[in-house]
C-alpha positions as CSV (number, residue, x, y, z in Angstrom):
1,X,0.0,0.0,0.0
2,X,2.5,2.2,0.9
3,X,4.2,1.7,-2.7
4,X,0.6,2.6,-4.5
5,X,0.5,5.9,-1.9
6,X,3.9,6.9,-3.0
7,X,2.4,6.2,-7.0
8,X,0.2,9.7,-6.0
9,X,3.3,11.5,-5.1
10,X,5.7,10.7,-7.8
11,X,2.4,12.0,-10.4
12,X,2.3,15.1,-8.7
13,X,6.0,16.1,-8.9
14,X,5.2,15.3,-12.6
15,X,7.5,12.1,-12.8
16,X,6.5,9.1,-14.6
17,X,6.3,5.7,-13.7
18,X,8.6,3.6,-14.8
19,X,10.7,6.3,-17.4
20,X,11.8,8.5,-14.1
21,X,11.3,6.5,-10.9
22,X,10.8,2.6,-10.9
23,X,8.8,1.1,-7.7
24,X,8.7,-2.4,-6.1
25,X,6.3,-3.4,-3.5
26,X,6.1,-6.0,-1.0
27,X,3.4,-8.3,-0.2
28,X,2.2,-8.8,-3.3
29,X,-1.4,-7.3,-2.4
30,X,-4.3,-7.7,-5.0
31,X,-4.3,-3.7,-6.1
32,X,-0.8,-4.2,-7.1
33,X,-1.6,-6.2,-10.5
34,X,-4.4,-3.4,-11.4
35,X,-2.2,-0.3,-10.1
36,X,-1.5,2.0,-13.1
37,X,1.4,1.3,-14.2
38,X,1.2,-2.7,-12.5
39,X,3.3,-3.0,-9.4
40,X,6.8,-5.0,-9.5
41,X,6.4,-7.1,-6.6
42,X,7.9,-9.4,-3.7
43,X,5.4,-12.2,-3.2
44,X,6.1,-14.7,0.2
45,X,4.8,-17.4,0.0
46,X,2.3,-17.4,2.5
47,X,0.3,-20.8,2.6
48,X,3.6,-22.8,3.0
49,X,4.4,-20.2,6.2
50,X,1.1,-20.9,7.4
51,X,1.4,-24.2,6.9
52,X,4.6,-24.5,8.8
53,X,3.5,-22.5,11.4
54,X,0.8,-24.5,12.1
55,X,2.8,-27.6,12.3
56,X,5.4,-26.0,14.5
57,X,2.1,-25.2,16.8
58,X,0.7,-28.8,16.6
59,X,4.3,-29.8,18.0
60,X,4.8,-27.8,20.6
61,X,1.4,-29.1,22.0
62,X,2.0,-32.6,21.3
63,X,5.7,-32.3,23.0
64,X,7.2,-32.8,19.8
65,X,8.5,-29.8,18.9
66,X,12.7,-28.9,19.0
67,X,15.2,-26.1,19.4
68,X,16.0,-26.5,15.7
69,X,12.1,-26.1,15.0
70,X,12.4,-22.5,15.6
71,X,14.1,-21.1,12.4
72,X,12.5,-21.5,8.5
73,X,13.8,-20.5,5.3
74,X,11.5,-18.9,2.8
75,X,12.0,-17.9,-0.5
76,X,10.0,-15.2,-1.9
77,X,8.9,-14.2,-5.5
78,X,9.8,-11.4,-7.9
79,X,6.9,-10.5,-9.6
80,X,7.6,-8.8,-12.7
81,X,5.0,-5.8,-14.3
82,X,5.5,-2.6,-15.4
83,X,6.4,-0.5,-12.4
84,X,10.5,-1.2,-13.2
85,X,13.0,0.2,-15.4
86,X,16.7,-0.2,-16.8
87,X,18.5,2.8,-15.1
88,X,18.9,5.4,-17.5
């Protein structure tokens, strides 16, 4: 959201979007694909943290849970539309 906000700024200092300033978001939130220009995005993957999270959860009440359980590795998504540029 906070990418889209700054969209509204960037137009009223009369730069365009991707020619002058190039944006990336975060979250990969539904406005982002119909943002004007599209948002560049991060996407997580979400459904496998919840997933693992819940698992993690389900240990630690059944006494099954470890030290080691504690850390996870996720690797995240570029999504790429029309909010990025080459640098000049």
């Amino acid at each position: 959201m906070y990418a889209l906000g700054a969209y509204a700024g960037v137009r009223d200092l009369g730069l365009r979007i991707p020619e002058d300033v190039s944006f990336v978001g975060f979250d990969d939130i539904p406005m982002a694909e119909i943002a004007q220009p599209p948002l560049t995005t991060i996407r997580h993957p979400v459904r496998e943290m919840m997933e693992t999270a819940v698992a993690l959860l389900v240990g630690r009440l059944q006494g099954t849970y470890t030290e080691l359980a504690k850390h996870m590795t996720v690797t995240p998504t570029l999504v790429l539309r029309a909010s990025t540029a080459p640098p000049h």
